[in-house]
PDB file of N, H, CA, C and O in Angstrom:
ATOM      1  N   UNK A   1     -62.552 261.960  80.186  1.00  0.00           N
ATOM      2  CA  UNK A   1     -62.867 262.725  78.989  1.00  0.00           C
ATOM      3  C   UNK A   1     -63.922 262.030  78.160  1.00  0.00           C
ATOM      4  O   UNK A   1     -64.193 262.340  77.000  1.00  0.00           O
ATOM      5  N   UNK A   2     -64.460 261.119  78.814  1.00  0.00           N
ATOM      6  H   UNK A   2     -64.240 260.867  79.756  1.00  0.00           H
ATOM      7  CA  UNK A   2     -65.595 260.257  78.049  1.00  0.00           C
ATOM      8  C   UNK A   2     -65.492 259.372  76.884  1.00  0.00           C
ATOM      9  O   UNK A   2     -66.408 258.955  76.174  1.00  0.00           O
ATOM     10  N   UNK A   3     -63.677 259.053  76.762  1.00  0.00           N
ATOM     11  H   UNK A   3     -62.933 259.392  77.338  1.00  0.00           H
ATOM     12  CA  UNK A   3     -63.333 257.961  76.000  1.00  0.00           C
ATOM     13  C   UNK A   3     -63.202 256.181  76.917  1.00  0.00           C
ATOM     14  O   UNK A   3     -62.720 255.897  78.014  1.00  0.00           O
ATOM     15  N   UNK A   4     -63.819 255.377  75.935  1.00  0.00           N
ATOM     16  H   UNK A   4     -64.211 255.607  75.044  1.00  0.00           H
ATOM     17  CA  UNK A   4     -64.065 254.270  75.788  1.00  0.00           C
ATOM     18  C   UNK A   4     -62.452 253.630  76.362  1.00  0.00           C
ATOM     19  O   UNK A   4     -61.550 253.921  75.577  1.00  0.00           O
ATOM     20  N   UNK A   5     -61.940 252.717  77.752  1.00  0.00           N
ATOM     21  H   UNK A   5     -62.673 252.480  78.390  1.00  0.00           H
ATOM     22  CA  UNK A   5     -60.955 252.294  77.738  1.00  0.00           C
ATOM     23  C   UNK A   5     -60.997 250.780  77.536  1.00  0.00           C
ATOM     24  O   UNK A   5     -61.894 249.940  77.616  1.00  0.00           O
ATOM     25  N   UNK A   6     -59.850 250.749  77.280  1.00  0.00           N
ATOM     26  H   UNK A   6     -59.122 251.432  77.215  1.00  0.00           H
ATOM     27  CA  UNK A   6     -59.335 248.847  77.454  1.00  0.00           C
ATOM     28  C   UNK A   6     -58.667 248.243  78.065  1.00  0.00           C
ATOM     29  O   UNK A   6     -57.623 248.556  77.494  1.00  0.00           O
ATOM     30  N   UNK A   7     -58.336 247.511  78.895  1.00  0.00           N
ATOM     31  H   UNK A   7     -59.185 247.258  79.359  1.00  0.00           H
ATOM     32  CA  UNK A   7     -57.257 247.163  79.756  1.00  0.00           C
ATOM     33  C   UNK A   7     -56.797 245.513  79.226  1.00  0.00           C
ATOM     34  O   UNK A   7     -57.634 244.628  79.406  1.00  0.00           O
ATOM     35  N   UNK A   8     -55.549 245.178  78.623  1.00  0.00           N
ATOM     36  H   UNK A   8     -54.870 245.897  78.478  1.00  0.00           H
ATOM     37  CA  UNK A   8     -54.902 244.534  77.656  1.00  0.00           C
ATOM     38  C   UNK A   8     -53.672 243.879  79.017  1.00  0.00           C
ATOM     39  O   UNK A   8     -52.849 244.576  79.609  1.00  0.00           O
ATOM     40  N   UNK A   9     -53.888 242.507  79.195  1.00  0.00           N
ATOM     41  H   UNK A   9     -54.558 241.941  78.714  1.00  0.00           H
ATOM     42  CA  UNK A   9     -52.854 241.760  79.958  1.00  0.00           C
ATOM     43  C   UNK A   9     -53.288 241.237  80.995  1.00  0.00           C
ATOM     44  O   UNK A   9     -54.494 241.121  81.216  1.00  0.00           O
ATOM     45  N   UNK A  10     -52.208 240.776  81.926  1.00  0.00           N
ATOM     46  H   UNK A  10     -51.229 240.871  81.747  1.00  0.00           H
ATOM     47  CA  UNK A  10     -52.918 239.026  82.771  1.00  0.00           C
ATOM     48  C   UNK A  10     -51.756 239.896  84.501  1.00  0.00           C
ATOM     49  O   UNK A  10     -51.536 239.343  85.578  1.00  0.00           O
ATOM     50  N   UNK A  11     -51.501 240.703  84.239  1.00  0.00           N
ATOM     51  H   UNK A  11     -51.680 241.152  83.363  1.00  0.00           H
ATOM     52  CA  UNK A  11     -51.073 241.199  85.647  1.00  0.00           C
ATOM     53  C   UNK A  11     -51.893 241.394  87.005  1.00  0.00           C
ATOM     54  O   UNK A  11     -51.621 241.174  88.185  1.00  0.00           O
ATOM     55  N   UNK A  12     -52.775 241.793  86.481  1.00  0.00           N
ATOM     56  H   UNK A  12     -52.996 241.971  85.522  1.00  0.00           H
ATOM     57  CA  UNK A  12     -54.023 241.996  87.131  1.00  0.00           C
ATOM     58  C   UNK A  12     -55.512 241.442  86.929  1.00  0.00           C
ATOM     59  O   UNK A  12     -55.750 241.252  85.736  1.00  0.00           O
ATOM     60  N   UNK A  13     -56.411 241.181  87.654  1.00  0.00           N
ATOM     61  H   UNK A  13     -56.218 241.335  88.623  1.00  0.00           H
ATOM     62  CA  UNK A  13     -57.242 240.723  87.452  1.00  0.00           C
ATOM     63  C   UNK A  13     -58.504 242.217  86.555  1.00  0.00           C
ATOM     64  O   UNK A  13     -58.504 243.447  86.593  1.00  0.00           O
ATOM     65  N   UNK A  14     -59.124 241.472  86.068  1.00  0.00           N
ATOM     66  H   UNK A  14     -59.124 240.472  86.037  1.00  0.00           H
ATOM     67  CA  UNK A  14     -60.109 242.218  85.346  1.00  0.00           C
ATOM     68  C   UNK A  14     -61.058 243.357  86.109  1.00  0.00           C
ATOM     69  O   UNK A  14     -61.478 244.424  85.660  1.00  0.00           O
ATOM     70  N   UNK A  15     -61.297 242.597  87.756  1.00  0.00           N
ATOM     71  H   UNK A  15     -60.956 241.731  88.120  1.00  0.00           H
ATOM     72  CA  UNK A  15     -62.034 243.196  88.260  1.00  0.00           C
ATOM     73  C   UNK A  15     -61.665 243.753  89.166  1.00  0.00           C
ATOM     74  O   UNK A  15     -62.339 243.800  90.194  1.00  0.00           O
ATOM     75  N   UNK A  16     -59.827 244.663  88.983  1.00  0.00           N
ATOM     76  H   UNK A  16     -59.279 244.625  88.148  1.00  0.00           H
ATOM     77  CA  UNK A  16     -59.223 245.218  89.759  1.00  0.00           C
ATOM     78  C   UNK A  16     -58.802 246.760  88.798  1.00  0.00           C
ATOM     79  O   UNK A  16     -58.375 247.812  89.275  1.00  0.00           O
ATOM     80  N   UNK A  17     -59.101 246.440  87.285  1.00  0.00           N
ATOM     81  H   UNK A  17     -59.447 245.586  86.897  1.00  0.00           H
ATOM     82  CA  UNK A  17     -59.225 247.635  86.533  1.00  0.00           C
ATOM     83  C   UNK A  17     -60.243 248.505  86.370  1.00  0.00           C
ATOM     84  O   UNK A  17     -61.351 247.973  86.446  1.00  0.00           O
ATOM     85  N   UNK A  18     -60.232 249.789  86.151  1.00  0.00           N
ATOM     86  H   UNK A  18     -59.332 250.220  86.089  1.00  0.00           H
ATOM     87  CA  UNK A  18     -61.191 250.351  85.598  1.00  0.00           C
ATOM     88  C   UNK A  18     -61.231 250.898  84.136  1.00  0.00           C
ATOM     89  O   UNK A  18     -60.998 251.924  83.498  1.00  0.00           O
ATOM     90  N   UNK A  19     -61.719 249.445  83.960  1.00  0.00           N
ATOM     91  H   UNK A  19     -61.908 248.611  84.479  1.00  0.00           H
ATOM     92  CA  UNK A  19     -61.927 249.735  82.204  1.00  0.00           C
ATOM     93  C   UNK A  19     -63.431 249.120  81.718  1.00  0.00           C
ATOM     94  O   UNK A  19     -64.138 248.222  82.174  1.00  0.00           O
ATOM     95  N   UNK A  20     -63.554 249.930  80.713  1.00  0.00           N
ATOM     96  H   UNK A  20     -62.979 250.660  80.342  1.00  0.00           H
ATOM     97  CA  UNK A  20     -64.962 249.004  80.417  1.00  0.00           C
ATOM     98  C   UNK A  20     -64.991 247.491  79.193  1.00  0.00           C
ATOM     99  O   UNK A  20     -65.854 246.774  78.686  1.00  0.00           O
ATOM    100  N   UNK A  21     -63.484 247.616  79.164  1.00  0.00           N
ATOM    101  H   UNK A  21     -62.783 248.198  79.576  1.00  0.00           H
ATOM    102  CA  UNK A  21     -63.336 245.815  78.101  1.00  0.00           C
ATOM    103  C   UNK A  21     -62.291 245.632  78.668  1.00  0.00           C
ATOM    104  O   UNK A  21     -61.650 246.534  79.207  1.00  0.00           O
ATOM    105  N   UNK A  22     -61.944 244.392  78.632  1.00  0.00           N
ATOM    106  H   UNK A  22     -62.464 243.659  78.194  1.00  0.00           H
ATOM    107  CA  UNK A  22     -60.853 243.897  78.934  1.00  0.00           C
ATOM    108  C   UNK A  22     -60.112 242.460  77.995  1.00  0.00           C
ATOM    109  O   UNK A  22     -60.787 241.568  77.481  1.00  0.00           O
ATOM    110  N   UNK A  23     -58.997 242.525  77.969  1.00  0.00           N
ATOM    111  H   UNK A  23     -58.449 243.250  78.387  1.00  0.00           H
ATOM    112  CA  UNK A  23     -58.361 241.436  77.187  1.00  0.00           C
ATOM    113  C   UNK A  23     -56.999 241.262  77.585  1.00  0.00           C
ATOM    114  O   UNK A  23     -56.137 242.116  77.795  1.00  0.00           O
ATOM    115  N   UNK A  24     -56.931 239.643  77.677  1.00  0.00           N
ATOM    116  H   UNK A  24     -57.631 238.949  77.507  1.00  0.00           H
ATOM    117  CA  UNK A  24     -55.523 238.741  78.011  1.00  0.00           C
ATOM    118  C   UNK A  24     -54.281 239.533  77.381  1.00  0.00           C
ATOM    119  O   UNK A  24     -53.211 239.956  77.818  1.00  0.00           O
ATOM    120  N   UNK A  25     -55.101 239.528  75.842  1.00  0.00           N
ATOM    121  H   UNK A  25     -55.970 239.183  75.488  1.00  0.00           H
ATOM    122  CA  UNK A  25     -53.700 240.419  75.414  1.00  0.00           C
ATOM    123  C   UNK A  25     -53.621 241.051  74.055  1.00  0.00           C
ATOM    124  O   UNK A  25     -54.805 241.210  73.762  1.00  0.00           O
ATOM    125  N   UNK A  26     -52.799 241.561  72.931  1.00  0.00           N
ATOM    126  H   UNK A  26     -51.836 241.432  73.169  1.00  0.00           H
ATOM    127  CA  UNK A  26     -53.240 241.986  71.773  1.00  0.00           C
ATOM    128  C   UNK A  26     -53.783 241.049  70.840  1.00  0.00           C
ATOM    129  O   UNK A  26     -54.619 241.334  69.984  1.00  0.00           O
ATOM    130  N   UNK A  27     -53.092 239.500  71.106  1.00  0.00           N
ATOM    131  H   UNK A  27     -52.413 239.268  71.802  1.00  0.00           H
ATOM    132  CA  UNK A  27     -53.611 238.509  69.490  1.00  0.00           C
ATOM    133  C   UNK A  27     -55.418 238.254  70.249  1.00  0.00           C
ATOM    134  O   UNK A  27     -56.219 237.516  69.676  1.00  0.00           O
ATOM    135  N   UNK A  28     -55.717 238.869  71.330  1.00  0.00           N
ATOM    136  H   UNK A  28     -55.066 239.468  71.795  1.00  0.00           H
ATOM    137  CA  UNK A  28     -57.331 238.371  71.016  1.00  0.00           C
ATOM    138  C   UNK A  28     -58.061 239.943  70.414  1.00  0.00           C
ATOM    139  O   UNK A  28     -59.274 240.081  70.572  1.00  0.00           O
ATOM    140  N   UNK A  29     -57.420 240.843  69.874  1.00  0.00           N
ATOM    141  H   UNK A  29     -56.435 240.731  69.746  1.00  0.00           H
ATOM    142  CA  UNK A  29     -58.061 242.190  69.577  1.00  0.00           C
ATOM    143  C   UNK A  29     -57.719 241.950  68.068  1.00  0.00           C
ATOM    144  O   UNK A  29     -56.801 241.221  67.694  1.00  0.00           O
ATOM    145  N   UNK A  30     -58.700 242.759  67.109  1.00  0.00           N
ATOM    146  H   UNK A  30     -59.446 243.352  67.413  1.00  0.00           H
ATOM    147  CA  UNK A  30     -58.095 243.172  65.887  1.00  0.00           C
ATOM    148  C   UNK A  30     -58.349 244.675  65.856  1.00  0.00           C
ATOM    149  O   UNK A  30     -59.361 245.084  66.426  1.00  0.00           O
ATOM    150  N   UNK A  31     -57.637 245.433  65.323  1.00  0.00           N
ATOM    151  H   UNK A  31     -56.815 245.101  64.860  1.00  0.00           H
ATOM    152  CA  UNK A  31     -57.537 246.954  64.943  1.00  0.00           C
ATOM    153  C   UNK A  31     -57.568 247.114  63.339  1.00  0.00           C
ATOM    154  O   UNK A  31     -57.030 246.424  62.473  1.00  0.00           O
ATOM    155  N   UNK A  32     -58.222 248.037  63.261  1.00  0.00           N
ATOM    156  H   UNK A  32     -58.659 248.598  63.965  1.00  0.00           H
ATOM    157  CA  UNK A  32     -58.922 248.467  61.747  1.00  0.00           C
ATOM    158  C   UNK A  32     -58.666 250.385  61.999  1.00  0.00           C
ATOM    159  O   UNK A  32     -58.987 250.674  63.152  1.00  0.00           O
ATOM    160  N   UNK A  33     -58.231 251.509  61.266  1.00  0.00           N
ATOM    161  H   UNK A  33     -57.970 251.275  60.330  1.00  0.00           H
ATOM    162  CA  UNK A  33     -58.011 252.298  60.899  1.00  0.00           C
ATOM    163  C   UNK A  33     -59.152 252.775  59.560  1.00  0.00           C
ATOM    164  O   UNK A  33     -59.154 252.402  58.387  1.00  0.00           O
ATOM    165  N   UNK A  34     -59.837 253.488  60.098  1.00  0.00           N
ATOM    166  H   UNK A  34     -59.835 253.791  61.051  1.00  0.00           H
ATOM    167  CA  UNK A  34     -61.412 253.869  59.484  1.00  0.00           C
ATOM    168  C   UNK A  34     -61.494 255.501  59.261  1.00  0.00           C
ATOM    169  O   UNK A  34     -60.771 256.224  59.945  1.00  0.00           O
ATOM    170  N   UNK A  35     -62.521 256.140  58.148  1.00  0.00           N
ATOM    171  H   UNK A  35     -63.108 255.552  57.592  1.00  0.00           H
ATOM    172  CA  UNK A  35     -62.283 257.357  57.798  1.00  0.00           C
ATOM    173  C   UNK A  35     -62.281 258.088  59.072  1.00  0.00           C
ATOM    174  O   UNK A  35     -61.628 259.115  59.253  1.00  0.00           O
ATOM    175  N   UNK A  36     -63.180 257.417  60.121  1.00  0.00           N
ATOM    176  H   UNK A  36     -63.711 256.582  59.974  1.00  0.00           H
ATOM    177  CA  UNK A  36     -63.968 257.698  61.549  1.00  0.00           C
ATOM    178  C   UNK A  36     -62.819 258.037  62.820  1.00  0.00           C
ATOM    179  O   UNK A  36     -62.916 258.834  63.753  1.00  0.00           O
ATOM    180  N   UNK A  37     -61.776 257.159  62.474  1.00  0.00           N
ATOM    181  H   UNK A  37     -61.697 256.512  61.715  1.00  0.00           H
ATOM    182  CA  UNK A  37     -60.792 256.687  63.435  1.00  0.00           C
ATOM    183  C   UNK A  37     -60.295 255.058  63.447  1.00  0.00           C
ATOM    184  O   UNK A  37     -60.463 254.197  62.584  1.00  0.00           O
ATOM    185  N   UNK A  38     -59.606 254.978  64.788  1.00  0.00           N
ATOM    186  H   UNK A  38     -59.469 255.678  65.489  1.00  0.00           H
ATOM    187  CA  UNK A  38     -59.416 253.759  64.739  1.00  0.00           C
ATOM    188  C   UNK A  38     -60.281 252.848  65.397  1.00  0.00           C
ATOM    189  O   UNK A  38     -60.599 253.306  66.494  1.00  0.00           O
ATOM    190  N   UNK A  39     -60.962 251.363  65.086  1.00  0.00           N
ATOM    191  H   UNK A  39     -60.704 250.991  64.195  1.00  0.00           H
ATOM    192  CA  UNK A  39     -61.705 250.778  65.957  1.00  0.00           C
ATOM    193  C   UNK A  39     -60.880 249.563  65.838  1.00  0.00           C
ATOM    194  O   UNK A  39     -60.037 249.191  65.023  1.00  0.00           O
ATOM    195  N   UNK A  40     -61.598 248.862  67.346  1.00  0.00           N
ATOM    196  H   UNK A  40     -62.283 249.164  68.008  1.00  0.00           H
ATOM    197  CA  UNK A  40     -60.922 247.817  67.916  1.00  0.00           C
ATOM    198  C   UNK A  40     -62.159 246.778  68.348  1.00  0.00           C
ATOM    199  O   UNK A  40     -63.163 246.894  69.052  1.00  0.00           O
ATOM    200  N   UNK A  41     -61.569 245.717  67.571  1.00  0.00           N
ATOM    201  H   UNK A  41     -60.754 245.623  66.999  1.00  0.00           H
ATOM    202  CA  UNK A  41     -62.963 244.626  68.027  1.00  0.00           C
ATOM    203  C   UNK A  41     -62.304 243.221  68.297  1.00  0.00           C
ATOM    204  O   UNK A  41     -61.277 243.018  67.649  1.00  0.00           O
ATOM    205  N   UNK A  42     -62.693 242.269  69.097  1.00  0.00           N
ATOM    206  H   UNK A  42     -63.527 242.433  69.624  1.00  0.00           H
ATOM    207  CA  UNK A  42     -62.460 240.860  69.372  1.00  0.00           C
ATOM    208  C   UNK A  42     -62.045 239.751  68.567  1.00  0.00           C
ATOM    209  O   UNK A  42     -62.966 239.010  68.221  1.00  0.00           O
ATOM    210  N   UNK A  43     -60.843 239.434  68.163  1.00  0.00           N
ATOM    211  H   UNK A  43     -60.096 240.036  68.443  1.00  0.00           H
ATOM    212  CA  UNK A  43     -60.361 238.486  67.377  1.00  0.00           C
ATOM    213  C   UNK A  43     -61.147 237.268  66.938  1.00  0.00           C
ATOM    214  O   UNK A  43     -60.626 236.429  66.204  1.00  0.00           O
TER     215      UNK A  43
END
C-alpha cells in the first residue's frame, strides 16, 4: 500500500526482512505523535 515499514528485533537477521529500516529494538527508536501523524526516528 506504499507505506514505509520497520522491522524491530534480533530474531532475524536484517537482510532476511523486507523492510526498508531496521532496529535491534524499541529503546533505539523514539516516537513523536504530530498534527501529520505519527513519526518515528533513531534514538
Amino acid at each position: 500500500a506504499g507505506c514505509t515499514t520497520l522491522a524491530v528485533g534480533d530474531t532475524h537477521r536484517p537482510d532476511e526482512l523486507e523492510a526498508d529500516a531496521h532496529a535491534p529494538d524499541l529503546s533505539h527508536l523514539r516516537f513523536a505523535v504530530t498534527a501529520d501523524g505519527i513519526t518515528v526516528r533513531a534514538a
